[in-house]
N, C-alpha and C positions, 0 to 999 in steps of 0.2 A: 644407396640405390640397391634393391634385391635382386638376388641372382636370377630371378625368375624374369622380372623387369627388364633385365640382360637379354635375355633369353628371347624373351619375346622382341624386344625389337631386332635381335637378329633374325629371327626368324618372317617377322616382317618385311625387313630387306629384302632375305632372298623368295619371298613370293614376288615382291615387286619387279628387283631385275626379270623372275621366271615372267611373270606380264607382260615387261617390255621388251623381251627377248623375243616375244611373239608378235609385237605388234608392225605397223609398218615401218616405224621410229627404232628397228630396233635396236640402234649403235648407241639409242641413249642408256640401254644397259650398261655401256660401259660408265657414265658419270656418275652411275648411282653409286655402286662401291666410294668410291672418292668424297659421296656426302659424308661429312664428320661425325657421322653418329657415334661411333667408338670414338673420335677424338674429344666428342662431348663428355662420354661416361668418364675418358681417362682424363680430362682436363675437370671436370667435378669432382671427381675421387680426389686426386693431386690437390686441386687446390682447396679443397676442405680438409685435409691429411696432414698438409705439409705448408712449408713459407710459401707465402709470393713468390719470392725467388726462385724456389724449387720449381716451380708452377713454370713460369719464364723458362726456366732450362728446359722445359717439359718440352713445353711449344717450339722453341730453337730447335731442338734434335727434332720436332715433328717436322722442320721446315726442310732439316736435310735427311729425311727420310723417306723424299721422294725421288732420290736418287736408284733406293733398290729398286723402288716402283717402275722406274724411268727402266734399270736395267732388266725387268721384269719385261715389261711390255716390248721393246725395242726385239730381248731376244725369241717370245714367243714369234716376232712380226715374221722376225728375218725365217726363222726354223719352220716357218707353216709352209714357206715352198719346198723344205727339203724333206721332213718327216709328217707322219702323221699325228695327228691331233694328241692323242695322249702322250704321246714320245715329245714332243714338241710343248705343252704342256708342264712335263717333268722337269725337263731340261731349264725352262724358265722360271718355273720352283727353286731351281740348285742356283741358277743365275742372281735370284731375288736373294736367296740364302747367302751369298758368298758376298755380296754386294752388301749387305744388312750387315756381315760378319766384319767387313771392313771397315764400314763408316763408323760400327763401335768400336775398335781398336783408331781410329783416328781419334774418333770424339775420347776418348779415353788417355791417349796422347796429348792432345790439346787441352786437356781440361785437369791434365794431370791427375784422374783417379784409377789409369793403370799402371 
């Protein structure tokens, strides 16, 4: 699939969440991110690249890699009472970061390729 192809459906995303963001519905912005369309590119890449198997492993770490997401959203929730938007924001960046940074040292542990 070409980078541009890439490109452009991201780009089409983020007009759509900016549509819903505006409409009355606007909290359905938040499910759009969560549509797979990257999980699609990175599950067609993967599994024309590599085994089935690898492919499998793919999708298992995609399953536990709503954990950062989880750590993500919980500490933007909690921080929006205490800090302003971009401070609150950052903070759940480093939280989604730190949270992504562990699950690979588990997953890396458990699966023995650290």
């Amino acid at each position: 699939m070409g980078l541009g192809i890439k490109a452009l459906i991201g780009a089409l995303v983020v007009i759509l969440i900016g549509v819903l963001s505006k409409s009355r519905n606007y909290y359905i912005a938040g499910l759009v991110p969560l549509f797979p369309t990257f999980a699609l590119i990175a599950h067609y890449i993967v599994g024309t690249e590599r085994s089935l198997e690898d492919l499998r492993t793919t999708i298992l770490f995609g399953m536990w890699a709503v954990f950062p997401y989880m750590a993500y959203l919980a500490s933007l929730y909690i921080l929006l009472g205490y800090v302003k938007l971009p401070t609150a924001l950052t903070a759940a960046v480093i939280c989604w970061l730190a949270a992504a940074w562990l699950l690979i040292l588990a997953w890396n542990r458990w699966h023995g390729q650290g």
